[in-house]
N, C-alpha and C positions, 0 to 999 in steps of 0.2 A: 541428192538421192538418198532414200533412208534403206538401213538395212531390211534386207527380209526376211532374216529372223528375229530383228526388231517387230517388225509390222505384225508380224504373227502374234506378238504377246502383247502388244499395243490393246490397250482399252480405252473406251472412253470414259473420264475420270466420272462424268455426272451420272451416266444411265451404266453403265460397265459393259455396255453394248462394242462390238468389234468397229474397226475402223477401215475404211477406204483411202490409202492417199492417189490424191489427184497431182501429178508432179504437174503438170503443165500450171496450176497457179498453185503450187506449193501450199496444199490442205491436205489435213486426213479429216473427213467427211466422217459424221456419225447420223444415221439417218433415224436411229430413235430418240437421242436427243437435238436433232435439227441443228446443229453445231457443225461448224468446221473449225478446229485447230491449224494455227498455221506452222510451216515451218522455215526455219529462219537457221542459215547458214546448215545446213544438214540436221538443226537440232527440232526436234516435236515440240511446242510449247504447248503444253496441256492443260493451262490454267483455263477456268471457265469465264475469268474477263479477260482472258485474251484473245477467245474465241469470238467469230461471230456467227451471227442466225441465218443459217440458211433460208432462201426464199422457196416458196412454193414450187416455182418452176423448176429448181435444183433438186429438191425433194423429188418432185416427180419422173425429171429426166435421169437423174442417180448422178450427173456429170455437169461439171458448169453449164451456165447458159448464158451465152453473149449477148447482148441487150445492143438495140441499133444506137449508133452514135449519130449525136445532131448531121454529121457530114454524107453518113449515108442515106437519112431520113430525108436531106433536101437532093442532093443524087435520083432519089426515086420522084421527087416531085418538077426535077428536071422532064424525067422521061416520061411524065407523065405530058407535060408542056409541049413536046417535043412531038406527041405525034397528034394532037389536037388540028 
């Protein structure tokens, strides 16, 4: 967890735009440079190659977005079997 008078002063180093952290996957989101920073033991790494590019989806929803995994993609084509 990062401080909250941390996060309050927290910029983004590339655009100087404010930050979002998402604690559930340890980012602070910049949504006008499309970056997420990670964080790593309590600390912000704010370098810009150690960020990566947020996707579209993310952009749009403001919050992660969970992508189906192979297990649940064949789970649905079970139930699809299942009532033929």
């Amino acid at each position: 967890m990062l401080d909250s008078k941390l996060l309050e002063i927290l910029v983004c180093p590339v655009s100087k735009a404010p930050l979002v952290y998402h604690q559930a996957v340890g980012e602070l989101w910049c949504k006008a440079s499309g970056l997420a920073f990670p964080v790593r033991d309590g600390m912000a790494v704010m370098l810009e190659d150690q960020a990566r590019v947020l996707s579209k989806e993310e952009l749009a929803a403001g919050k992660p977005v969970q992508s189906e995994t192979p297990t649940e993609q064949s789970g649905s084509a079970d139930e699809e079997t299942e009532s033929e």
